[in-house]
C-alpha positions in Angstrom: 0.0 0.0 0.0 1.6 3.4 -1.1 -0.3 7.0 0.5 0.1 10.0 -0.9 -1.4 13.6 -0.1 -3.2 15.7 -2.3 -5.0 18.6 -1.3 -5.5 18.2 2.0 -6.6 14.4 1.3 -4.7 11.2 2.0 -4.8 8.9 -1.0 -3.8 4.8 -0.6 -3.2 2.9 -3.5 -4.3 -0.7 -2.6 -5.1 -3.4 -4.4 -4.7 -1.6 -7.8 -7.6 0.8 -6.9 -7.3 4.2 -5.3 -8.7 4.9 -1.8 -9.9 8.3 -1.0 -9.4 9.5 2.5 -11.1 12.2 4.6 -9.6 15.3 3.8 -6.9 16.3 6.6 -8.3 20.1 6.3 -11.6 18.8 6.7 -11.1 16.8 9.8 -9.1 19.7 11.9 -12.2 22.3 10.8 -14.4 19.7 12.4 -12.6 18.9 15.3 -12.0 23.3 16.1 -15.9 23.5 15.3 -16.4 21.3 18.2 -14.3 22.4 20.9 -14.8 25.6 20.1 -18.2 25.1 20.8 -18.5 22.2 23.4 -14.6 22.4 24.9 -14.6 18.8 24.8 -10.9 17.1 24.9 -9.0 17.0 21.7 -8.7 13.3 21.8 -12.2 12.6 22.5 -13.5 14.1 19.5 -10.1 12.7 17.5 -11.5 9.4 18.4 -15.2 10.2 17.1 -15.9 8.7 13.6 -16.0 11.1 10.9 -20.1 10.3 11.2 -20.5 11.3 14.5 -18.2 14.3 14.6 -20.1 15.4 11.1 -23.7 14.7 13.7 -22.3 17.3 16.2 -21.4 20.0 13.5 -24.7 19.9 12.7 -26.3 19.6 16.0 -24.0 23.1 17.0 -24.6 24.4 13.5 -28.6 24.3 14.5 -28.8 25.7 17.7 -26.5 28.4 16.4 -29.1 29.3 13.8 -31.8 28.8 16.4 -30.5 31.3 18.7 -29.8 33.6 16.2 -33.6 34.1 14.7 -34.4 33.8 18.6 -32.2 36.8 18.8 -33.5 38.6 15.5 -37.0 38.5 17.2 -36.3 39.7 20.2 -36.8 43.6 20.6 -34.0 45.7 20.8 -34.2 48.4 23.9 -31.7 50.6 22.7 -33.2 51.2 19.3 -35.2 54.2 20.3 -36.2 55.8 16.8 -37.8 51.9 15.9 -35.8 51.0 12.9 -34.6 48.3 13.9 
């Protein structure tokens, strides 16, 4: 088996067939996204399959976007002409 990188992505040659691996970029924007968010461990989320750390970037990516139209109804008290 021979690996090479392209892009970001870890190819193995194996028998006679490329194999495409998860993008290296990818996996470090997933694993920030979390922490960032949840401050879990760096290891624990390392050891997440790409399925279940994809879950949790959607999970925070929709309560973000829940709080923010939460916020966008909410009335703002220092808007005093209205405009808001």
């Amino acid at each position: 088996m021979r690996s090479r990188v392209r892009g970001g992505s870890r190819f193995f040659i194996r028998n006679g067939g490329p194999l495409v691996a998860y993008p290296i970029d990818r996996i470090y924007e997933e694993v920030g996204f979390i922490a960032y968010y949840f401050h879990w461990p760096h290891d624990d989320i390392m050891n997440m399959d790409h399925r279940e750390r994809r879950r949790w970037c959607d999970e925070i990516s929709k309560m973000n976007r829940k709080l923010n139209e939460d916020s966008d109804r909410r009335d703002n008290p220092f808007d005093v002409f209205g405009k808001r």
